[in-house]
VOBA-1610 file (N, C-alpha, C; in pm, whole numbers, padded with zeros to 5 digits, always signed):
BEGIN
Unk+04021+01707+05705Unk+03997+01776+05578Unk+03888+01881+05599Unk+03905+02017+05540Unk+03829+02161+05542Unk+03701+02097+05464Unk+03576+02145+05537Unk+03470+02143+05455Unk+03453+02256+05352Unk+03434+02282+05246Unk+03426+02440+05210Unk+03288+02509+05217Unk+03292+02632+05248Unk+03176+02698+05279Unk+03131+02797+05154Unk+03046+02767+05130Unk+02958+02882+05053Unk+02866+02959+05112Unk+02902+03096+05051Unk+02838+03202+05159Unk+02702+03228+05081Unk+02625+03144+04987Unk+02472+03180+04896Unk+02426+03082+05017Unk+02322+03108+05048Unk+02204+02957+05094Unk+02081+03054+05037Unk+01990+02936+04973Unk+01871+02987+04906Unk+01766+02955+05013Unk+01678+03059+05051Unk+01576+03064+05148Unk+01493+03045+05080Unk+01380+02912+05183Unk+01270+02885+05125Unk+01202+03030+05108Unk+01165+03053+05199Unk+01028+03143+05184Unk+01037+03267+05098Unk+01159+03305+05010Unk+01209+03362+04896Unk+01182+03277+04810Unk+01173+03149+04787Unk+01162+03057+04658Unk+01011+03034+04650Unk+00918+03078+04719Unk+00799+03072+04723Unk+00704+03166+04700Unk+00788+03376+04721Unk+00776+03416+04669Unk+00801+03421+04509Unk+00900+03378+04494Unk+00917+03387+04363Unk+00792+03299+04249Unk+00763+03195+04349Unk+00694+03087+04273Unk+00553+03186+04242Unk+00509+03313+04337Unk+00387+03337+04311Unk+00438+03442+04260Unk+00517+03516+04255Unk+00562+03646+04135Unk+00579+03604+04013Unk+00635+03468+04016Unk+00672+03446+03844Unk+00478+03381+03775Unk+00349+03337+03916Unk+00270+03259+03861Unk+00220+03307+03723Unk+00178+03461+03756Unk+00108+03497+03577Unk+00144+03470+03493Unk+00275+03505+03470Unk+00335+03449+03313Unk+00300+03329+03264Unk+00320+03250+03396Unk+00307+03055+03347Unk+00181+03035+03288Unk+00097+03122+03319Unk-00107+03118+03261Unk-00065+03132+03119Unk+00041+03206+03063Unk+00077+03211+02935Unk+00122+03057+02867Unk+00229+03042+02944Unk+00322+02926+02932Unk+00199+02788+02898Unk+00109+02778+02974Unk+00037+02669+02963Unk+00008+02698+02827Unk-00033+02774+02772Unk-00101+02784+02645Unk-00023+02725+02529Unk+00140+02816+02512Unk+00221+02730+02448Unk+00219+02605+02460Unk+00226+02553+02578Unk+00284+02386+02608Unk+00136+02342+02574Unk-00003+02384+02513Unk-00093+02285+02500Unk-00070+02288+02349Unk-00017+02416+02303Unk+00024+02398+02130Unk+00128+02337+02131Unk+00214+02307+02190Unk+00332+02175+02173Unk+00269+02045+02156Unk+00202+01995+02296Unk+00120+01855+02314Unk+00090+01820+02188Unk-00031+01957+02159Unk-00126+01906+02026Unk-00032+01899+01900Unk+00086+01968+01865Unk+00176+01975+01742Unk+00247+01834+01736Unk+00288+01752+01893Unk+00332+01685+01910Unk+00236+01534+01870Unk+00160+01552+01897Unk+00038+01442+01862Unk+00043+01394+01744Unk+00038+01545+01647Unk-00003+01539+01482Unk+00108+01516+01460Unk+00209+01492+01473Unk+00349+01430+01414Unk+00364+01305+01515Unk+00279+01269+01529Unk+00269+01090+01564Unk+00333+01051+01699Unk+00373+01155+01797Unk+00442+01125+01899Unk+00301+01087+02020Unk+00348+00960+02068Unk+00219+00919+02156Unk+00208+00996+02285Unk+00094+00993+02343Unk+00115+01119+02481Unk+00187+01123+02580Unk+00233+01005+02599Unk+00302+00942+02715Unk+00427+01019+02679Unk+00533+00988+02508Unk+00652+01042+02491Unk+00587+01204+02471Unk+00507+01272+02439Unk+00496+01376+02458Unk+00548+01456+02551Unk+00489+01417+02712Unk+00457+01435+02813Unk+00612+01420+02915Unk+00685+01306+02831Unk+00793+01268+02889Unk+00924+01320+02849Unk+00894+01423+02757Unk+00969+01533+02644Unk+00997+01631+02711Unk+00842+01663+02732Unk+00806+01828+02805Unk+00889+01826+02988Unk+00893+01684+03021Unk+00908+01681+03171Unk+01097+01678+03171Unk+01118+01621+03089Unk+01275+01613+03128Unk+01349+01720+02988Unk+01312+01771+02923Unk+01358+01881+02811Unk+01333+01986+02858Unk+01180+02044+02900Unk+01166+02207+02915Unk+01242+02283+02840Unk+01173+02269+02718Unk+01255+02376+02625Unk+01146+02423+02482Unk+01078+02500+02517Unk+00970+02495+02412Unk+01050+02555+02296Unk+01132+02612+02249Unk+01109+02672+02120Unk+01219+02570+02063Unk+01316+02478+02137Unk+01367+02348+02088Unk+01257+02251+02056Unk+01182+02241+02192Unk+01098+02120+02158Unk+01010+02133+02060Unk+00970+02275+02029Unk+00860+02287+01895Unk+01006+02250+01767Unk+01125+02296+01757Unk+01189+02242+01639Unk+01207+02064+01585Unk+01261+02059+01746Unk+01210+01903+01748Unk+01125+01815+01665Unk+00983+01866+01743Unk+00898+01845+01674Unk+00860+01860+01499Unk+00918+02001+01445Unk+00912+01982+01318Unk+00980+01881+01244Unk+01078+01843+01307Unk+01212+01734+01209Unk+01166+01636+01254Unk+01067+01552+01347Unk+01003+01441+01350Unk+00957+01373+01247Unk+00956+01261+01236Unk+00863+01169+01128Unk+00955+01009+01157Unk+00916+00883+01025Unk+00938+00812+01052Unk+01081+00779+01067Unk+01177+00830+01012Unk+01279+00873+01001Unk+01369+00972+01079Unk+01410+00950+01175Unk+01519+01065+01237Unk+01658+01098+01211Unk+01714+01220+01137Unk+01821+01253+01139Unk+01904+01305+01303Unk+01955+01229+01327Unk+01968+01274+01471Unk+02071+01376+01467Unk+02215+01386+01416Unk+02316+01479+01393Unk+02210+01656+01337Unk+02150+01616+01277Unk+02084+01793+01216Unk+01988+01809+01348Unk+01902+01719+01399Unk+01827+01732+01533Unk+01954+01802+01650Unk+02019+01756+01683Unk+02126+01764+01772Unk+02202+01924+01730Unk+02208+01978+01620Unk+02256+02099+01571Unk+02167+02205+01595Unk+02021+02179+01561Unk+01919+02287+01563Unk+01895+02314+01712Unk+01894+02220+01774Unk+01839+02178+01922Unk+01964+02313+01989Unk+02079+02250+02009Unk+02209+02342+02053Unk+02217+02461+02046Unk+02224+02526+01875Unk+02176+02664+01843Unk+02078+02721+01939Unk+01944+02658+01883Unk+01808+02711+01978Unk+01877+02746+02121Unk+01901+02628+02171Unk+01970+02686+02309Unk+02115+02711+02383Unk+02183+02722+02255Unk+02320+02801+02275Unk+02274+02910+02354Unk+02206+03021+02363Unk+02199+03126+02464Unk+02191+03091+02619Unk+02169+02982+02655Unk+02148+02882+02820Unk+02315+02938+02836Unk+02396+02901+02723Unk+02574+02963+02785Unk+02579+03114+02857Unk+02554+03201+02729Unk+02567+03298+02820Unk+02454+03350+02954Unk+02346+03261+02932Unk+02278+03330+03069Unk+02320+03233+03177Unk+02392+03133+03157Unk+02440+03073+03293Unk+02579+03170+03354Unk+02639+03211+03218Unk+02748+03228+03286Unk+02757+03422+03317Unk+02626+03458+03258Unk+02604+03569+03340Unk+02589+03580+03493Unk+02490+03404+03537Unk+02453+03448+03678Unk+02570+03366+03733Unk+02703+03394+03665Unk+02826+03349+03732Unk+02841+03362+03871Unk+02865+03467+03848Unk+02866+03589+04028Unk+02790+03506+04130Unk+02680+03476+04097Unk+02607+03407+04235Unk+02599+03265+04230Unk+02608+03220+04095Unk+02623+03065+04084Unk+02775+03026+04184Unk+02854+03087+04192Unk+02976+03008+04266Unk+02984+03005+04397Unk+02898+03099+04432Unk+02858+03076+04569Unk+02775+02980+04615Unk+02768+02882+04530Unk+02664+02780+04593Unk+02731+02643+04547Unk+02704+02513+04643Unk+02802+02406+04617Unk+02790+02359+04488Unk+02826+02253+04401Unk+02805+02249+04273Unk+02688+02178+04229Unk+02629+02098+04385Unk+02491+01988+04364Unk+02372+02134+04303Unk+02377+02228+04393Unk+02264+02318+04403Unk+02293+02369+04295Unk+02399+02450+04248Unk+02445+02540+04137Unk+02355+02490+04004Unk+02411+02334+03998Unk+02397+02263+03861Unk+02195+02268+03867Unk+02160+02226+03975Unk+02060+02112+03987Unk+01968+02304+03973Unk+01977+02414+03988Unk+01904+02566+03969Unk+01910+02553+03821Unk+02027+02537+03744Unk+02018+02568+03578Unk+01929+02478+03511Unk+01876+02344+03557Unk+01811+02290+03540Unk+01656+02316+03495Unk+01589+02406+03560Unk+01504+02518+03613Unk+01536+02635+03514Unk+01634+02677+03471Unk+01680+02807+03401Unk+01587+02857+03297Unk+01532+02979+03235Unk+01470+02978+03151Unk+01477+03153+03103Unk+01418+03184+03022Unk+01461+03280+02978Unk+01367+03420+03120Unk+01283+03347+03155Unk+01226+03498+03245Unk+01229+03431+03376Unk+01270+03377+03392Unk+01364+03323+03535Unk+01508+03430+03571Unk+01559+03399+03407Unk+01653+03446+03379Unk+01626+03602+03399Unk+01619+03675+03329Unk+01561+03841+03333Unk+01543+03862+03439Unk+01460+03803+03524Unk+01403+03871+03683Unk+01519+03817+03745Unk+01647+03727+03778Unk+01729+03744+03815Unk+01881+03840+03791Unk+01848+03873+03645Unk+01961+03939+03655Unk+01925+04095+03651Unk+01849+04134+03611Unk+01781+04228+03642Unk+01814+04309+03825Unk+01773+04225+03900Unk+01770+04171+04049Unk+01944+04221+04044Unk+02038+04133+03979Unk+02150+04129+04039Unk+02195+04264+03986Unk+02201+04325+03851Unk+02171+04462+03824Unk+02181+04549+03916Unk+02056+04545+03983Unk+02000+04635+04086Unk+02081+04621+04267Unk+02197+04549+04223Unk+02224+04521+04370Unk+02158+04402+04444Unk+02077+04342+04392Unk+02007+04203+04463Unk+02072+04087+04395Unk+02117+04055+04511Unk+02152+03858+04485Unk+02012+03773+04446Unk+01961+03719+04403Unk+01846+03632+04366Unk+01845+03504+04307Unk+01891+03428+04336Unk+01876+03305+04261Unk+01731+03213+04325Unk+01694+03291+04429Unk+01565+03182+04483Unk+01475+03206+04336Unk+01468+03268+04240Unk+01342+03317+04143Unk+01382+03182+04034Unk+01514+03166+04054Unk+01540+03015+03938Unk+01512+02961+03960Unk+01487+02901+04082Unk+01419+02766+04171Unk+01234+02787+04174Unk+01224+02910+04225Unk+01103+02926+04230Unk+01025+02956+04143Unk+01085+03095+04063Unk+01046+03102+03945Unk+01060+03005+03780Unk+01132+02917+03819Unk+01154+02784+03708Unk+01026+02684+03758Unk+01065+02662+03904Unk+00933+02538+03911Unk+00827+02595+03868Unk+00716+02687+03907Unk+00594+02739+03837Unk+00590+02720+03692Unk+00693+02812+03603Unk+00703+02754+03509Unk+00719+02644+03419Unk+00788+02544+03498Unk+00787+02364+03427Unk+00651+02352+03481Unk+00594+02348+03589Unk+00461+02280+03593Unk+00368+02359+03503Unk+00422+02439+03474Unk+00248+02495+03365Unk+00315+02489+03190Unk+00438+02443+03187Unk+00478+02391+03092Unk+00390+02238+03068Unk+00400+02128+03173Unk+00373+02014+03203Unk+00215+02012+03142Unk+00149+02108+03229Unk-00014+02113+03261Unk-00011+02140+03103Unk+00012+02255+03041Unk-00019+02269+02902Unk+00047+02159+02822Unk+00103+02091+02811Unk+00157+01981+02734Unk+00039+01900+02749Unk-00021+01886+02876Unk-00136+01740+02873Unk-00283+01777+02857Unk-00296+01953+02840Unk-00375+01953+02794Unk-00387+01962+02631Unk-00290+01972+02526Unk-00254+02033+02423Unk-00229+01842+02366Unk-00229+01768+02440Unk-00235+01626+02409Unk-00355+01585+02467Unk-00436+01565+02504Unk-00605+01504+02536Unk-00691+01631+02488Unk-00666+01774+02501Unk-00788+01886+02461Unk-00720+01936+02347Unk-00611+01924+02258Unk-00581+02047+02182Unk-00661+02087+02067Unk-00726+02036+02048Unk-00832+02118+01962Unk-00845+02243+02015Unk-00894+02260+02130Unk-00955+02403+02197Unk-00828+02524+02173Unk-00756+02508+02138Unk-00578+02645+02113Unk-00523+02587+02046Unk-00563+02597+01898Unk-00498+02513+01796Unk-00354+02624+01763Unk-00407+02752+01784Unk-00302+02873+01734Unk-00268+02961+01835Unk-00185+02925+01946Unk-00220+03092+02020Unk-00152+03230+01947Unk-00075+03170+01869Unk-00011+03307+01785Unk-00156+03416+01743Unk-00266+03337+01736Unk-00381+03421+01655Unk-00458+03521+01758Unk-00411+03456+01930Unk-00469+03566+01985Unk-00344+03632+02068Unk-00222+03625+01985Unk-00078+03773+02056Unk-00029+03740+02181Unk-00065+03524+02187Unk+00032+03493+02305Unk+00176+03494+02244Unk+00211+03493+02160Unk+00359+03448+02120Unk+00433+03602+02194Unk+00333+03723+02194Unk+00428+03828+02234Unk+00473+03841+02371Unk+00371+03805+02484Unk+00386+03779+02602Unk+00509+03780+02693Unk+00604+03707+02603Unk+00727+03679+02669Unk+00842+03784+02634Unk+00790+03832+02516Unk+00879+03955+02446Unk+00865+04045+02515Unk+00770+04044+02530Unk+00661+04209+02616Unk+00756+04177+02786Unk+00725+04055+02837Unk+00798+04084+02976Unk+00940+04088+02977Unk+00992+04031+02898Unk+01169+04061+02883Unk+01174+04215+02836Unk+01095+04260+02784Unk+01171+04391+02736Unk+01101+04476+02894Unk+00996+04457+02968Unk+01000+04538+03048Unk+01107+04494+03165Unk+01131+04387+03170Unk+01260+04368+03246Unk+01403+04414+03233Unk+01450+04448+03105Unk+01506+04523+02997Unk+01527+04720+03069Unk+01399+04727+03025Unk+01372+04850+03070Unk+01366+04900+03230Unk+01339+04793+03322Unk+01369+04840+03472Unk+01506+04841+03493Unk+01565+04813+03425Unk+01737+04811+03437Unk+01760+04922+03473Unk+01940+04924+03472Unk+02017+05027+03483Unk+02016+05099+03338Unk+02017+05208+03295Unk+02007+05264+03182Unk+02112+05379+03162Unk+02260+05327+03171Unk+02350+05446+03163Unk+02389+05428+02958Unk+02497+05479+02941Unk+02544+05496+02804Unk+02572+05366+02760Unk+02629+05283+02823Unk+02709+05180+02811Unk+02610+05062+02773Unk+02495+05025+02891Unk+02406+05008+02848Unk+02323+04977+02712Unk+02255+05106+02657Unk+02196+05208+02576Unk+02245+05118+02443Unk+02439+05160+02443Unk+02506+05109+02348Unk+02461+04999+02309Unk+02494+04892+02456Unk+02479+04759+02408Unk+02335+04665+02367Unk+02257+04730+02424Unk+02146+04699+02342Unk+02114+04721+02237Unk+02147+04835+02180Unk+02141+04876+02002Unk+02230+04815+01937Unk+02350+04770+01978Unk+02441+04703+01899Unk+02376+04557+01873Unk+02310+04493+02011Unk+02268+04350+02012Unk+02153+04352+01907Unk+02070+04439+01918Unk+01931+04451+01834Unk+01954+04469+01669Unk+02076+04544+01655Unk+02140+04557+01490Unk+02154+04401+01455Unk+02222+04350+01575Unk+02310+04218+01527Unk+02222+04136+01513Unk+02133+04135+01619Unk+02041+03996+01619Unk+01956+04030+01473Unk+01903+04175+01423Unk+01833+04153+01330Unk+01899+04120+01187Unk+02012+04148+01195Unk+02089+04120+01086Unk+02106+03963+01070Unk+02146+03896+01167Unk+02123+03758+01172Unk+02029+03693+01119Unk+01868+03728+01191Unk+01803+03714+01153Unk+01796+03679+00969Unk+01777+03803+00926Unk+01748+03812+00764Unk+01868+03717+00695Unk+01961+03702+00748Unk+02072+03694+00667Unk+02176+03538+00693Unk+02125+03464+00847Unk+02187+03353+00902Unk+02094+03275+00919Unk+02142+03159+00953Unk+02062+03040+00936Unk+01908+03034+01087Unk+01828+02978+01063Unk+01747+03041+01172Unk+01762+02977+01283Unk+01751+03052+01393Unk+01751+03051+01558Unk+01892+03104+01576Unk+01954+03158+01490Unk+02110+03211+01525Unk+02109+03354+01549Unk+02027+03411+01539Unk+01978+03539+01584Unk+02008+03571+01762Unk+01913+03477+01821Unk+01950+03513+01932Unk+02092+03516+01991Unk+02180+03411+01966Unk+02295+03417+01972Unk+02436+03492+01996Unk+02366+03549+01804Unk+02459+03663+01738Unk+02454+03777+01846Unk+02279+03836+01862Unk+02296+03912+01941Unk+02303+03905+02076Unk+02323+03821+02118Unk+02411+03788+02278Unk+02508+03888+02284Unk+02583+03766+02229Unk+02752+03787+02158Unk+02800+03942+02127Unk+02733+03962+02023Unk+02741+04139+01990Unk+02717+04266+02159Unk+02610+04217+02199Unk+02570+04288+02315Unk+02698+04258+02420Unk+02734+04160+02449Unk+02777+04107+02561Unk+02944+04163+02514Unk+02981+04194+02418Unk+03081+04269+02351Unk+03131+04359+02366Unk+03018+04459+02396Unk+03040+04595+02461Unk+03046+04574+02560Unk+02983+04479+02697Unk+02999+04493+02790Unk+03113+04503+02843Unk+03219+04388+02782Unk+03308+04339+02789Unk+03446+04446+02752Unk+03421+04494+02620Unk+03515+04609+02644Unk+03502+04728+02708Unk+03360+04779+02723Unk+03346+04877+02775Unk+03322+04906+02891Unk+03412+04885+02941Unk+03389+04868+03105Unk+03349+04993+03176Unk+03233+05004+03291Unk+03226+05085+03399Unk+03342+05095+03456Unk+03403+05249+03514Unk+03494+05303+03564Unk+03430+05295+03744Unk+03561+05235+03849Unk+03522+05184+03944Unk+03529+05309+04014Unk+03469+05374+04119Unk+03501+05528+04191Unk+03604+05506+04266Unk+03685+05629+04240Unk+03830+05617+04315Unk+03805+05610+04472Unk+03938+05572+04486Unk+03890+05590+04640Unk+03886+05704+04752Unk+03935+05843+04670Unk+03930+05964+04701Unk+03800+05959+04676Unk+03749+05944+04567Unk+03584+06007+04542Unk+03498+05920+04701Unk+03518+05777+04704Unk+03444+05730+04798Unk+03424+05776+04929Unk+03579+05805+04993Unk+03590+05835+05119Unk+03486+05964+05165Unk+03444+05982+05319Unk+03350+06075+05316Unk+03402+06168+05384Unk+03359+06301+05348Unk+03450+06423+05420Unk+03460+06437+05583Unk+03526+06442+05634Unk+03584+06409+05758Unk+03542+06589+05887
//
């Protein structure tokens, strides 16, 4: 019986760059995850399940919803709905980094999305954009990020007094600010252009008007729309060939 071969192998010493390219952001990340810990506390969750949330979930803007629908009482079906929504977008950014995910066996494939996150995400596709294969930045750039997810969870559960709000000193923008410059190193033809204004109409319309966290979604969906019909024209193969 044929072994099958996959032609991705992820190089360490690429997954290690990545771990120190993605480190700054995570100095952010801790901050959130110590306003989780501490949000998590005051709705009665002990540190241990705190801690044991943050380690096998990694999902802060679920785990902060989470957290709001906590108490003595759990509706688990409306938990299980909000949770999904929030991270219905994990679909399309997995199956954006389609292209390079199938090149890898299905242990590694699965066990990278694990790791997945939204500026993991960006600096890889960005990368693939540009002609670069990259998936070492999910591995590398995900671990940095869960551990300073982790670190801020246990400090935000034993210190959170000290960052009761980081919204008050313009961490919440941080992550906006680096996706959109990741955004912006892109390719920037018409097609493009389009689909970002279409996604940004949609998502804000959502916003005002759909139930909340369906925003991001909508504008996936809307963006990823144009991509889809509007396809780049491939160069003929007269245009390619070189004059002789």
């Amino acid at each position: 019986m044929s072994v099958a071969s996959y032609p991705y192998q992820i190089q360490p010493h690429k997954v290690r760059q990545e771990f120190v390219r993605l480190f700054p952001i995570s100095l952010f990340v801790v901050a959130f995850g110590a306003a989780f810990g501490l949000a998590a506390t005051q709705k009665g969750l002990l540190p241990l399940e705190a801690l044991l949330m943050s380690t096998t979930v990694f999902a802060g803007a679920s785990q902060f919803a989470a957290t709001d629908m906590w108490g003595t009482e759990v509706s688990v079906l409306p938990l299980i709905a909000v949770v999904f929504a929030i991270n219905s977008r994990h679909l399309l950014m997995g199956a954006s980094l389609y292209p390079m995910l199938k090149d890898l066996p299905p242990g590694k494939r699965y066990g990278l999305l694990l790791l997945l996150t939204d500026a993991n995400w960006a600096v890889s596709a960005q990368d693939y954009q540009n002609g670069k294969r990259n998936l070492e930045v999910i591995l590398g750039g995900g671990l940095v990020l869960w551990l300073a997810w982790l670190i801020g969870t246990w400090l935000g559960v034993y210190f959170g007094g000290l960052l009761q709000n980081p919204k008050s000193l313009g961490l919440d923008m941080v992550l906006g600010c680096f996706l959109l410059a990741m955004a912006l190193g892109g390719k920037k033809s018409p097609r493009v252009l389009v689909a970002w204004a279409v996604a940004a109409v949609a998502s804000l319309a959502a916003w005002k008007w759909l139930p909340p966290h369906t925003h991001v979604v909508v504008g996936a969906l809307a963006g990823g729309a144009i991509g889809y019909f509007w396809l780049e024209r491939k160069p003929s193969a007269a245009a390619t060939e070189e004059p002789s």
